[in-house]
C-alpha positions as CSV (number, residue, x, y, z in Angstrom):
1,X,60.5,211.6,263.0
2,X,59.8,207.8,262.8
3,X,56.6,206.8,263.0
4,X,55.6,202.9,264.1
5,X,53.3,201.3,262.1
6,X,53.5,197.5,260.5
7,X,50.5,195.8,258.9
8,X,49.9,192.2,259.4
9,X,47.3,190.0,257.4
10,X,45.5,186.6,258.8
11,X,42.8,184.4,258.1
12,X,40.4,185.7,259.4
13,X,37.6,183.4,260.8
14,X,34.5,185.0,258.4
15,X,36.8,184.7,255.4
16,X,38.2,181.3,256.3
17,X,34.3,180.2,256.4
18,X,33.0,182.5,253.6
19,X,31.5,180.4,251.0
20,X,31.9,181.6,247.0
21,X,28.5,181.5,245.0
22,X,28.7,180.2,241.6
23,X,25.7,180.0,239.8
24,X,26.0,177.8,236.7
25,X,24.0,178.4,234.0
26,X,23.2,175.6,230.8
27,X,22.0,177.5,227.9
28,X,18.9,177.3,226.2
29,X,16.9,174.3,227.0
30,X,12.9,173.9,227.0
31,X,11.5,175.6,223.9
32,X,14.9,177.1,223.4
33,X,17.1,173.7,221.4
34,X,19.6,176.1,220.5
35,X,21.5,174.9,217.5
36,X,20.8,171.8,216.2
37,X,24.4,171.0,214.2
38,X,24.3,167.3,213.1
39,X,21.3,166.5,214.9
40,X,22.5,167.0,217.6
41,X,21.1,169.5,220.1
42,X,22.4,172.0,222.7
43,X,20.4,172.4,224.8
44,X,21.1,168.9,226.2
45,X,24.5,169.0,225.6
46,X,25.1,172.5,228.1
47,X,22.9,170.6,230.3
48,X,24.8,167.8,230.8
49,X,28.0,169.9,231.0
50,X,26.8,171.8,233.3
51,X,25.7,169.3,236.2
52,X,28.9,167.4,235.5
53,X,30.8,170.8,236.7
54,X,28.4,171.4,239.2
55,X,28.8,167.7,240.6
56,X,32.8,168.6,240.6
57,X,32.7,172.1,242.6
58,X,29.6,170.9,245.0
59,X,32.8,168.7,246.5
60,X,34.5,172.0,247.4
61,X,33.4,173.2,251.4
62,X,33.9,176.5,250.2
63,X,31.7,176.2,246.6
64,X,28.1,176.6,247.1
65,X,26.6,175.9,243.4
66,X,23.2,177.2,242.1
67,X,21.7,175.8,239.0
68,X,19.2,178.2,236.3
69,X,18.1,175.3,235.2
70,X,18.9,171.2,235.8
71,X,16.3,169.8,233.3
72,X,15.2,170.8,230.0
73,X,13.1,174.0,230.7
74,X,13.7,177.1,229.8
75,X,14.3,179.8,231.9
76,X,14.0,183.4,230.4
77,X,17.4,185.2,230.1
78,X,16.5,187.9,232.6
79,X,15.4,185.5,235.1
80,X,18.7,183.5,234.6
81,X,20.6,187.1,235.5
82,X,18.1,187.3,238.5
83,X,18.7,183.8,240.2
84,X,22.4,185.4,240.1
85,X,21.9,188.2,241.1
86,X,19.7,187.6,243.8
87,X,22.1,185.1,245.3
88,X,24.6,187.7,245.4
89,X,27.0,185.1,243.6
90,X,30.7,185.7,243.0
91,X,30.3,184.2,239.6
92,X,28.3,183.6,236.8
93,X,29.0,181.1,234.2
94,X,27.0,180.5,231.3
95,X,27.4,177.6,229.0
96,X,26.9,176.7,225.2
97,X,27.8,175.0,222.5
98,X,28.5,176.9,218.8
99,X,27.6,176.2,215.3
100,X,28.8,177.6,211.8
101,X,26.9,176.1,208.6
102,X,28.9,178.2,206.0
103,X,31.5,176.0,207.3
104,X,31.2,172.8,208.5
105,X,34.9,173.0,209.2
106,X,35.0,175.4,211.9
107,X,35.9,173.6,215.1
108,X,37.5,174.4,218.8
109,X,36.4,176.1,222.2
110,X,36.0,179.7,223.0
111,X,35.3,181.8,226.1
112,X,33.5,185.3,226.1
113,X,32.7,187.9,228.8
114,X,30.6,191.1,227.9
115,X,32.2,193.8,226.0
116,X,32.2,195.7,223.0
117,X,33.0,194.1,219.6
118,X,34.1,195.7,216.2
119,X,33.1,193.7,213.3
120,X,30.0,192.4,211.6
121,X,31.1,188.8,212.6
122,X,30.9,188.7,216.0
123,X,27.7,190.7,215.7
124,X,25.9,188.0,214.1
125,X,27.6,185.1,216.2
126,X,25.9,188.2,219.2
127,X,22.6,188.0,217.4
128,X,22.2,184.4,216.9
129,X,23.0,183.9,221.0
130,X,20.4,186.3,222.3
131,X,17.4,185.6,219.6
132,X,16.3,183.4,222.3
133,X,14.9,186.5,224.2
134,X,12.2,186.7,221.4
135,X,10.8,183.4,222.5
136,X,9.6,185.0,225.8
137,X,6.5,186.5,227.2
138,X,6.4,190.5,227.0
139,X,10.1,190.6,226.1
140,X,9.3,193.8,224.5
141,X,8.3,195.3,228.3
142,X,11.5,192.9,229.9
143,X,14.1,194.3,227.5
144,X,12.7,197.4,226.6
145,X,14.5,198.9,223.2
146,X,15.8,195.3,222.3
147,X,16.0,195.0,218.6
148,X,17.9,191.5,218.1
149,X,18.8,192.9,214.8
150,X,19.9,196.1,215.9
151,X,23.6,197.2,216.5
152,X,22.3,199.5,219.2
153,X,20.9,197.3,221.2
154,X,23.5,194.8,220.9
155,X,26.0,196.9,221.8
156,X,24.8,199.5,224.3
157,X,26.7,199.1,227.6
158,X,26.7,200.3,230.7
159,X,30.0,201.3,233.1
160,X,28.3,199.3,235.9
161,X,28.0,196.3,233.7
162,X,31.7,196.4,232.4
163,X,33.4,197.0,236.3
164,X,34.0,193.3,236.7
165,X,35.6,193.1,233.4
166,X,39.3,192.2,235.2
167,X,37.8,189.2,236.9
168,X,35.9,188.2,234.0
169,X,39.0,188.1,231.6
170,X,40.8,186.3,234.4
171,X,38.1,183.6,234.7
172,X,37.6,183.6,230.7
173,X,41.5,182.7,231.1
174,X,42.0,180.2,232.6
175,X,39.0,177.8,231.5
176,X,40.3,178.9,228.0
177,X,43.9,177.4,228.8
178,X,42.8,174.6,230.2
179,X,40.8,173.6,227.1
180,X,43.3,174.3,225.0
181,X,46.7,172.7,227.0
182,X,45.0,170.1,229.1
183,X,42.7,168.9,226.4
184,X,44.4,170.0,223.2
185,X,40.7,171.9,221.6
186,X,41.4,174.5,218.8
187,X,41.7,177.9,220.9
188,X,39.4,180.1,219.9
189,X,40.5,182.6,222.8
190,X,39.1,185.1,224.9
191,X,36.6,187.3,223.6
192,X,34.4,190.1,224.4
193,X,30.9,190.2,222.9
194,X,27.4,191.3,224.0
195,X,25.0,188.5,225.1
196,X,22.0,188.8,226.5
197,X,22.4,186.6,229.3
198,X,25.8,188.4,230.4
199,X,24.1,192.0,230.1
200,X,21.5,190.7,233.1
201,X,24.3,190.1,235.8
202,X,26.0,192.5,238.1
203,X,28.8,189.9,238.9
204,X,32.0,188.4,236.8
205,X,30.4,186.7,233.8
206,X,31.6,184.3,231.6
207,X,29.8,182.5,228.3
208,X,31.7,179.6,227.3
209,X,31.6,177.8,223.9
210,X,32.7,174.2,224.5
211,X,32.9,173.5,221.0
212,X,31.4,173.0,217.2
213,X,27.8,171.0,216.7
214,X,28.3,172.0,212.5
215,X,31.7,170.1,212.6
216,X,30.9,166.3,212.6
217,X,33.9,165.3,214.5
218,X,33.4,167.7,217.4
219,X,30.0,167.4,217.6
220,X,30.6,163.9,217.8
221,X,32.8,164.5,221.0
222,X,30.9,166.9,222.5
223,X,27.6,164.3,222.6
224,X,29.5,161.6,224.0
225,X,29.7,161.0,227.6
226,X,33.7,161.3,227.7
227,X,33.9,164.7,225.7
228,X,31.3,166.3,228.4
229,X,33.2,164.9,231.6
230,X,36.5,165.8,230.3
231,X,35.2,170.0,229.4
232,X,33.2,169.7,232.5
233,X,37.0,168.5,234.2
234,X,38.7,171.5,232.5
235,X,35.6,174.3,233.7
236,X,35.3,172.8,237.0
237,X,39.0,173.4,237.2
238,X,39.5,176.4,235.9
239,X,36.9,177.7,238.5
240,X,38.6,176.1,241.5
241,X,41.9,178.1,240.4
242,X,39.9,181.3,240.7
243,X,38.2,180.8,243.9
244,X,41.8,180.1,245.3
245,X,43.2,183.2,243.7
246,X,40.3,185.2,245.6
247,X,41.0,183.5,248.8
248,X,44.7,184.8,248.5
249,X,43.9,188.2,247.4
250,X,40.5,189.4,249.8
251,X,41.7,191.7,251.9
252,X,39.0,192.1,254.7
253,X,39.4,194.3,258.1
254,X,39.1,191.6,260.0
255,X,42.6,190.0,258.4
256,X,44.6,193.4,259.5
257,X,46.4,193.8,263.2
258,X,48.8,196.6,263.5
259,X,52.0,195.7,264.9
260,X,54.7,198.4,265.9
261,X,58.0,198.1,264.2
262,X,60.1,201.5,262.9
263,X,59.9,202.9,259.7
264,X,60.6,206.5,258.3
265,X,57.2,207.0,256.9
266,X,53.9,205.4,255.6
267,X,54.4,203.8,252.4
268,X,51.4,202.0,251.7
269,X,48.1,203.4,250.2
270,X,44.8,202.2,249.9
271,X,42.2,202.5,247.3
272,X,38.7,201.3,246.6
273,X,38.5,200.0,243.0
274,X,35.0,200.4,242.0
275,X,35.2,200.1,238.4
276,X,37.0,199.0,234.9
277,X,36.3,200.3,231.4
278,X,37.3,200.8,228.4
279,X,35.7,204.0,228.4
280,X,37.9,207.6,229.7
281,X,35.3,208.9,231.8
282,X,35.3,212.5,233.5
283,X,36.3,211.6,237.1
284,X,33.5,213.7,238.2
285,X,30.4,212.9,240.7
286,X,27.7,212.4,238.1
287,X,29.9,209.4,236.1
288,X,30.0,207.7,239.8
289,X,26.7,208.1,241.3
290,X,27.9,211.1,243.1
291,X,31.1,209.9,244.6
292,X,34.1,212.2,245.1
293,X,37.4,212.2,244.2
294,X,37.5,209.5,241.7
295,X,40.8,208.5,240.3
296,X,41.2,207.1,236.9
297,X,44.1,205.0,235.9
298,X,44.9,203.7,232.5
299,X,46.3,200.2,232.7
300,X,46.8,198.4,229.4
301,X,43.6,198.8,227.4
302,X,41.3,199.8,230.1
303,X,40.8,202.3,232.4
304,X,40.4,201.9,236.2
305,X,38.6,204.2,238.8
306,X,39.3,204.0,242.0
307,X,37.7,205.6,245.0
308,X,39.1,207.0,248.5
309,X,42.8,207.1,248.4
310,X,44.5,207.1,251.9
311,X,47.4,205.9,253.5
312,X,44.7,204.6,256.6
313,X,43.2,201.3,256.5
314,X,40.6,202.3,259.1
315,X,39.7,204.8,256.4
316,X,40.1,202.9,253.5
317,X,37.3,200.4,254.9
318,X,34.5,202.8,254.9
319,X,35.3,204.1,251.6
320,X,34.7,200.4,250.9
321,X,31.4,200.1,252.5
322,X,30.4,203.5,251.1
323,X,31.0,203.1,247.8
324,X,28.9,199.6,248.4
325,X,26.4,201.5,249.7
326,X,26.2,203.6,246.3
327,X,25.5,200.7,244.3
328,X,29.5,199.3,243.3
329,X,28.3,195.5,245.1
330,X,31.9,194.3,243.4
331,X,33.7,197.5,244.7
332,X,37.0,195.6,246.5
333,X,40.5,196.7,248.3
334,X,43.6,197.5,246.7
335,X,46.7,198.3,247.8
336,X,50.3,200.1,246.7
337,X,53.8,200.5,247.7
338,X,55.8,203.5,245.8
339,X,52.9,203.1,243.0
340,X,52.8,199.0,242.4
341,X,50.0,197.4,243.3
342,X,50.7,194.6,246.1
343,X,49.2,191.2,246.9
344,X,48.0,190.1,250.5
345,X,51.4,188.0,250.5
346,X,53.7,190.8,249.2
347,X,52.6,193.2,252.4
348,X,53.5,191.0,254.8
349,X,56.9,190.9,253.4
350,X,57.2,194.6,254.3
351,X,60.4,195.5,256.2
């Protein structure tokens, strides 16, 4: 029995207009000077990073850019995670500069994303970034249980916060590459590690560390007007790359028509991925606020859990806005052929 069914993808005119929401986010500032390596002094330095990547992407028709800050004020870490959050933004970016006085030495650019780390080093380089939260009013009540010097609170995660961990990495990724080919910096890679600032957002999150204040020579760079245009260059970038790669790969209903051509049999089936962890959970209701039929697939290092497989697309979309409605915002379509996952472009090369 052959059954007629072809599926076609367009631009559709709400995705062709949808703008992406970055919020861009220059750490410490006000009270807050962050480290003070060779004088110089962070918080002026992210500042001035930041609006230099902000000027870049505000160019872009389909960037809309939101500041936490664009003077030198500071704005508490949970209400930096709430300016995000509350714009519903695609992205978060947060942005520092690093220090190491045991040795001056130390130099290059690293980028981080939230996750779980393993040694005592990173847990101090953790410590250091989020002592800022002890500068504010009734942090004790804000970010109840913190303990900036506890390993508990530094590392106690949540699945929700670690389900936009793929699109962290591959943010993380590409501003790390171009730091390191475009501008030749030390790489430093892509970490994971638990700041304060990345633990208050519900979106893809990134912390990036331009560079070394301690180490004269980069410090030097990093305060001069060339050094800051040039890493603003390679962020600004880097986030234009991504935005592309999420207009290519959005799959909305709107973008599907069904054409009739012959073929033996469905082969296509859709999921809802609604999260990514390192974690092996139970696939059962109470890990998922109470969806169903979770699937978990391990991928690499990570796990993924997807919701509502089915061959319909019809279907598939209100497994979408279900699983929205449950709380997984970031929840987004996938599809396969025979098993292998398949980009917007790939299915409408289906014969």
């Amino acid at each position: 029995m052959f059954g007629f069914m072809f599926l076609a993808f367009y631009p559709s005119i709400t995705n062709a207009q949808k703008q992406y929401t970055i919020v861009l986010d220059a750490g410490h500032g006000g009270k807050d000077p962050g480290n003070r390596g060779n004088g110089y002094y962070e918080k002026h330095i992210a500042l001035k990073v930041t609006l230099e990547v902000g000027k870049l992407l505000e160019k872009e028709k389909d960037i809309k850019i939101i500041y936490t800050r664009k003077t030198d004020v500071y704005p508490e870490l949970w209400k930096r995670g709430e300016i995000a959050n509350n714009a519903k933004a695609d992205l978060f970016v947060s942005i520092h500069c690093d220090s190491y006085l045991p040795r001056p030495e130390a130099h290059g650019a690293g980028t981080f994303v939230l996750g779980l780390r393993g040694n005592k080093k990173n847990l101090e380089f953790a410590k250091r970034e989020n002592a800022g939260v002890l500068l504010e009013e009734n942090y004790q009540q804000r970010y109840k249980g913190f303990n900036s010097n506890s390993v508990e609170s530094v590392v106690g995660l949540s699945l929700l916060q670690e389900e936009n961990l793929d699109k962290s990495l591959a943010i993380a990724s590409l501003i790390q590459q171009n730091f390191t080919k475009k501008l030749n910096r030390l790489d430093r890679n892509v970490k994971q590690d638990n700041f304060q600032v990345l633990r208050e957002t519900i979106m893809p999150s990134v912390l990036v560390e331009l560079g070394f204040l301690t180490n004269k020579r980069e410090g030097k760079y990093l305060n001069s007007k060339k050094g800051q245009l040039q890493m603003a260059n390679a962020i600004a970038d880097a986030l234009k790359k991504y935005v592309a790669n999420l207009k290519v790969n959005t799959v909305e209903a709107s973008e599907v028509s069904v054409l009739p051509i012959k073929q033996s049999k469905p082969v296509i089936e859709y999921k809802v991925q609604i999260a990514s962890s390192k974690r092996k959970l139970a696939t059962k209701s109470y890990n998922f606020k109470g969806l169903k039929n979770v699937q978990r697939v391990k991928v690499g290092a990570y796990y993924k859990y997807y919701y509502g497989v089915t061959s319909s697309f019809k279907a598939t979309n209100k497994h979408l806005a279900f699983a929205k409605r449950k709380g997984y915002a970031s929840a987004f379509l996938v599809a396969f052929k025979n098993g292998e996952k398949l980009s917007v472009k790939e299915l409408n090369k289906i014969p």
